[in-house]
MIZAVEX-155893 format. One record per residue: x negated, y negated, z negated of N, C-alpha, C in turn; residue in one letter. Coordinates in steps of 0.05 Angstrom, whole numbers, plus 5000, padded with zeros to 4 digits. Each point is the difference from the previous one (the first is absolute). Layout:
XYZXYZXYZA/...
//
This chain:
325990495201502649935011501150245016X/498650125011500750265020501050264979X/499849954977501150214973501850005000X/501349774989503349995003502250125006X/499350045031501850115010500050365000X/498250054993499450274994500450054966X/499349734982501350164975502749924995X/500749815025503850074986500850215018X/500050095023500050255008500250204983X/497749964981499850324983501849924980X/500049754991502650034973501750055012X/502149915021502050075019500850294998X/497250175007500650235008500150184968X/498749954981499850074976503549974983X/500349745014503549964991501550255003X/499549995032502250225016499850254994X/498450004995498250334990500250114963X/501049734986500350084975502550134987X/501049885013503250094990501150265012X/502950114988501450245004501249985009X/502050055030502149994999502150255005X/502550084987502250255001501849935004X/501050065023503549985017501050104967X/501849804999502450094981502449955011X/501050005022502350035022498950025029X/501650194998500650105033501349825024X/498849895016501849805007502050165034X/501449865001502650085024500949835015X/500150045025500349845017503550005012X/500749714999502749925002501450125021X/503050074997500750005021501649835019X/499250055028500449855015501650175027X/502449775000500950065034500149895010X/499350085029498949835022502350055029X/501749755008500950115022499449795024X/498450005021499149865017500650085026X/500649805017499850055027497149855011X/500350175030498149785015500549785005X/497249874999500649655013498549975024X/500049774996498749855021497749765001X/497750085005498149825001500049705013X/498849845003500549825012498749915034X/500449945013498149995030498649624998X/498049995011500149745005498149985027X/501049825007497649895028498549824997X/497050144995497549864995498249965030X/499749725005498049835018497549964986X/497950144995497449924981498449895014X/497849774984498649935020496550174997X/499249905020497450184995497849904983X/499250114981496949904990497650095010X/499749895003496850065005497749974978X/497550144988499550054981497049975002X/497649904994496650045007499249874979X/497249945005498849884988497849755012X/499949794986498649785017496849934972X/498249865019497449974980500449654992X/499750004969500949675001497249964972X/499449745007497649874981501449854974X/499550104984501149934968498250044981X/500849744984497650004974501150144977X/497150234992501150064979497649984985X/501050034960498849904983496850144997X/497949974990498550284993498749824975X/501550314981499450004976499250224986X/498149964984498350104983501750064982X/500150284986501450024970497950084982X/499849874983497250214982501850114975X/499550184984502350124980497250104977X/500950144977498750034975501650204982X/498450094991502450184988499949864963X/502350114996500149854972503050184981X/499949984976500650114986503649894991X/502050085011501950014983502650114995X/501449984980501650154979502350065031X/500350244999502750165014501450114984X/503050125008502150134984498550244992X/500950034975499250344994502450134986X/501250165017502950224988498850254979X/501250104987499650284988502350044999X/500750255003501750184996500450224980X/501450034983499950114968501550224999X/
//
């Protein structure tokens, strides 16, 4: 199960890595006029209150569990590239 993600990784990267690519235009950037003045931000009057922030020790149940696992055999994607 831990394959997976490492062989679509490699088809991924086999994708990106197969192909050609050639600028067949030059690209250009629009023009633009710009006429701005300054502004003005906004003010406000903030009263915040205070937090206070720690940590406390508290008794809580938690589960305990056993995982047992196996390894076992099955079919994943397989890409080629031609």
């Amino acid at each position: 199960m831990r394959r997976f993600p490492l062989l679509a990784a490699a088809a991924m990267l086999s994708l990106t890595t197969a192909c050609e690519v050639n600028q067949t235009k030059e690209a250009e950037a629009p023009d633009v006029d710009v006429n701005a003045s300054g502004g003005q931000l906004p003010e406000f009057d903030v009263d915040a209150k205070e937090v206070v922030v720690g940590t406390t020790e508290e008794n809580v149940s938690v589960p305990d569990v056993d995982v047992k696992t196996k390894e076992t055999t099955v079919k994943v994607p397989k890409v080629e590239v031609k």
